[in-house]
C-alpha positions as CSV (number, residue, x, y, z in Angstrom):
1,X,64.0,-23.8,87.3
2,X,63.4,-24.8,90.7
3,X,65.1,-25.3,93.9
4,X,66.3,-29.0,92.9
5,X,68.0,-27.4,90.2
6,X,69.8,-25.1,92.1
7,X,71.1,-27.4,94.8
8,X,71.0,-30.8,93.3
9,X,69.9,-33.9,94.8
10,X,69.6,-34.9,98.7
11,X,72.4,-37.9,98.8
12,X,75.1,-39.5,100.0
13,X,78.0,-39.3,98.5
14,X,80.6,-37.1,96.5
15,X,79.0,-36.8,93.2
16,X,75.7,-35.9,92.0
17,X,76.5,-37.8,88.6
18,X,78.8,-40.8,90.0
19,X,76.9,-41.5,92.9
20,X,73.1,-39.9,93.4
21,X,72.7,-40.7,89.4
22,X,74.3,-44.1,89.8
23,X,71.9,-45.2,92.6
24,X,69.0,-44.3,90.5
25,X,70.3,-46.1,87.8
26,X,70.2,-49.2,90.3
27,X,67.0,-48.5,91.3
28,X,65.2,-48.4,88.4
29,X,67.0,-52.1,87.5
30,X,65.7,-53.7,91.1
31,X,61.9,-52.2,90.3
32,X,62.0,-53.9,87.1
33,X,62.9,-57.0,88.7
34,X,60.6,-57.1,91.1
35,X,63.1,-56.7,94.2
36,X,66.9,-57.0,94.4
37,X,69.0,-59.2,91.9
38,X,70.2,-62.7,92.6
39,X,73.6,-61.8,90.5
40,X,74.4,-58.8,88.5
41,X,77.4,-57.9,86.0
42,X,77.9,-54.4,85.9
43,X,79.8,-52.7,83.0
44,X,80.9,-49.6,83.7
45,X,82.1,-47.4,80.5
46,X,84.3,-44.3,80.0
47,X,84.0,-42.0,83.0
48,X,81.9,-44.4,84.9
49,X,85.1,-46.7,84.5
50,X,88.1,-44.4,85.2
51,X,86.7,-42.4,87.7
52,X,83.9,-44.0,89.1
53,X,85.4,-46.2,91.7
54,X,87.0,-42.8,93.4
55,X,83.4,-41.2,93.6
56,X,81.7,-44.6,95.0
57,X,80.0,-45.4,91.7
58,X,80.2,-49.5,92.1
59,X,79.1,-48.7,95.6
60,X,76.2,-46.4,94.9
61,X,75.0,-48.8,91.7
62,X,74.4,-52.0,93.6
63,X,72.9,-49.7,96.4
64,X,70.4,-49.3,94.0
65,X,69.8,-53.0,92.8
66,X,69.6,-53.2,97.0
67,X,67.0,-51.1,96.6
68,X,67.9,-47.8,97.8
69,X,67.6,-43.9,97.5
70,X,70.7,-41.8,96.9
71,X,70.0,-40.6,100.5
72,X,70.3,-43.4,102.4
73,X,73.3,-43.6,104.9
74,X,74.0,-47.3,103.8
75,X,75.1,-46.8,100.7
76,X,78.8,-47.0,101.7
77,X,78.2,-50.9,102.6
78,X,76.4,-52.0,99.8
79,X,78.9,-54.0,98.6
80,X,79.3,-55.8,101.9
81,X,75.8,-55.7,102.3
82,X,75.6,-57.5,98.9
83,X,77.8,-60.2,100.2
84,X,75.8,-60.8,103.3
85,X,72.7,-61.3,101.1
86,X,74.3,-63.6,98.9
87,X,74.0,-60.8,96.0
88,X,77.4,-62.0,93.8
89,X,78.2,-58.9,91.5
90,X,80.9,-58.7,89.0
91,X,82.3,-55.1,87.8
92,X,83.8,-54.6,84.2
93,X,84.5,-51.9,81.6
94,X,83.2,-51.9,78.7
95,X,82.5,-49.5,75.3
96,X,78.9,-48.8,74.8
97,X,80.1,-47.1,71.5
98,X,78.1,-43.8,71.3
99,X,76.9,-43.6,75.3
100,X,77.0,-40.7,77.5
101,X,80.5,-40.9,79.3
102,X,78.5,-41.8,82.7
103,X,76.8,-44.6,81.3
104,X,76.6,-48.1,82.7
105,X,74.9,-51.7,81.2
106,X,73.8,-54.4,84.0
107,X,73.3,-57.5,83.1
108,X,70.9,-59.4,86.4
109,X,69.1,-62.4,87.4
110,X,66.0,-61.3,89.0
111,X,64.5,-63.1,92.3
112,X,62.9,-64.9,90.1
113,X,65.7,-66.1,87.9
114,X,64.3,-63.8,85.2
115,X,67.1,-62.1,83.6
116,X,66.9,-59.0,82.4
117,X,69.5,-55.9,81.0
118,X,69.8,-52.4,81.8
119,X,71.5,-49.5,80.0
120,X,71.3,-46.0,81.2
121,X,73.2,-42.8,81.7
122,X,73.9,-40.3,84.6
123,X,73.5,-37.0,83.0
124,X,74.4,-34.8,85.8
125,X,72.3,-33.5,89.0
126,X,71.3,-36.7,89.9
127,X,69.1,-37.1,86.8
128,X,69.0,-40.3,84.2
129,X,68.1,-41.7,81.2
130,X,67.2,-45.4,80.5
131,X,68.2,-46.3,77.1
132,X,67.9,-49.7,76.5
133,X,66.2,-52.5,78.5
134,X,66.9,-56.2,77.1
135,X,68.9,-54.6,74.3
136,X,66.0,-52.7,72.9
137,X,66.1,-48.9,72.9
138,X,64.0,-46.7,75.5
139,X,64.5,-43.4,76.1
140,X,63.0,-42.5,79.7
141,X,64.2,-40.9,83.0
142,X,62.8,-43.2,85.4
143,X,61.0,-40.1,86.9
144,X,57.2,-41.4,86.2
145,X,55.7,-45.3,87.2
146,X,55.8,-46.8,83.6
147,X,55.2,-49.9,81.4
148,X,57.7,-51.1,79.0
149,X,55.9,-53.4,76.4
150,X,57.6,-55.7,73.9
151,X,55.4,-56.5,71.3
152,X,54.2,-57.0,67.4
153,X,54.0,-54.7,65.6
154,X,49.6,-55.0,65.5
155,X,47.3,-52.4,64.2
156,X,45.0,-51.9,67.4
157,X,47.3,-53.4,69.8
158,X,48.4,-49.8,71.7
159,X,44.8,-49.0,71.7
160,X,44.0,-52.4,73.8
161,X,46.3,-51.0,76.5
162,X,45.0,-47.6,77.0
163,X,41.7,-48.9,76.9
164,X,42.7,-51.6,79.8
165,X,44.4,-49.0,81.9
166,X,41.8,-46.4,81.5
167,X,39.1,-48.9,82.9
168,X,41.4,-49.2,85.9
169,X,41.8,-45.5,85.9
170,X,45.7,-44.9,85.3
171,X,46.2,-42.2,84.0
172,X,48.9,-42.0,81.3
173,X,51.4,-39.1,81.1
174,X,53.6,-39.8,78.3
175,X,54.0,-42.2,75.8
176,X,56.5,-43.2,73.3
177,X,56.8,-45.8,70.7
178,X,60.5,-47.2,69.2
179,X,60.7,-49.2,66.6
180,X,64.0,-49.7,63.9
181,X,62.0,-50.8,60.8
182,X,58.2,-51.5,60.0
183,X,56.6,-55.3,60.6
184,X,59.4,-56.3,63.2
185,X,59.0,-56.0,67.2
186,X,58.0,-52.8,68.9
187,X,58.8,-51.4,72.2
188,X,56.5,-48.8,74.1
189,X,57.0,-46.6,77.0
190,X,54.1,-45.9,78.7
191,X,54.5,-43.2,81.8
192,X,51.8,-42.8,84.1
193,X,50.6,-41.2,86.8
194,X,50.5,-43.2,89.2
195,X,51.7,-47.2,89.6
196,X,50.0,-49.7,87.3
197,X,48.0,-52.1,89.4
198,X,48.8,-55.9,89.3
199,X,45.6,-56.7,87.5
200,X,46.1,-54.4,84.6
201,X,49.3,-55.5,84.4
202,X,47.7,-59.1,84.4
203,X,45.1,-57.9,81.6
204,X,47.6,-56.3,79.0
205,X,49.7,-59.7,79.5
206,X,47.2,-61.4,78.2
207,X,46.5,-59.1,75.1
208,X,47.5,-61.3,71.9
209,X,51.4,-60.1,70.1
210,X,52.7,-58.9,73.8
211,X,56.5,-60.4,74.0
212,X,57.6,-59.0,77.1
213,X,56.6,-56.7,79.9
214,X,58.3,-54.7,82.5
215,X,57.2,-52.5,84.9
216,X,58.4,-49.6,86.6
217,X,56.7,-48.6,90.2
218,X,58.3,-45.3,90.9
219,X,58.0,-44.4,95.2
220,X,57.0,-40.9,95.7
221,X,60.6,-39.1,97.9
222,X,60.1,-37.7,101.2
């Protein structure tokens, strides 16, 4: 245990789960993007619904997508913020079935006019996990810089990307594979040390059977 444990999170706001947790959740949606949303729909499900708007959930989410830490003193304007930027978000409740009660699913159009969805859960002190990016399942706390890889289900094709990212010396720290049933599409969470460059990234694009790519840069906190 250690001192972050004890006293939770440095934030703004009421809630360590509702608020600090719900900016991260944001957060990790804008990195993927590559900057903040042109549009997002945000569905907010069982206590992220009914008691979220008293805590400053919807405000502390799209303080995320803005880009944001859970201690910045803007977090309160977001939404107004959003407006100014031309960021138009839509709120809604929904039943993610067998999701943590703080659990949220975004739905955004990236600067790019990528789209791309989000799942995750606020778990308490400020901590998440990622569960599903473009509907496909991930398990990940958004604690590390990571790649999320889409891709066929290819003998030798994991080893192509740790042998790219070793050559550009990344370091990997964890990695997971998810798949539901042999010969179909496979996601793989790669957690690293430190942020992927843009020409690895580039490289493992490029490797033959990669669908889709997302990547995570994760900034060191003050």
């Amino acid at each position: 245990m250690d001192v972050f444990d004890l006293i939770g999170p440095v934030m703004i706001g009421p809630s360590s789960s509702h608020t600090a947790g719900a900016v991260r959740i944001g957060r990790v949606l804008h990195d993927l993007l590559g900057g903040p949303p042109r549009s997002a729909v945000i569905g907010l499900h069982q206590s992220f619904a009914r008691t979220g708007p008293g805590h400053g959930t919807p405000q502390a989410l799209v303080a995320g997508l803005l880009g944001m830490r859970p201690d910045d003193e803007r977090i309160p304007r977001s939404l107004e913020m959003a407006r100014d930027l031309g960021l138009a978000v839509a709120f809604r409740d929904v039943d993610l079935k067998d999701a943590h009660p703080n659990s949220v699913r975004i739905e955004a159009v990236g600067p790019d006019g990528a789209c791309r969805t989000l799942q995750a859960s606020s778990i308490g002190g400020g901590v998440i996990r990622v569960t599903a990016i473009d509907d496909q399942s991930v398990d990940f706390s958004g604690d590390f810089p990571s790649l999320v890889l889409l891709h066929e289900d290819r003998v030798g094709l994991i080893a192509e990307v740790t042998r790219l990212l070793a050559a550009e010396r990344v370091n990997i720290a964890n990695m997971r594979v998810f798949r539901s049933h042999r010969s179909g599409d496979v996601a793989t969470l790669i957690e690293t040390d430190q942020p992927v460059p843009q020409a690895a990234r580039d490289a493992v694009r490029a490797i033959p059977g990669l669908v889709r790519l997302a990547a995570l840069d994760v900034e060191p906190e003050d």
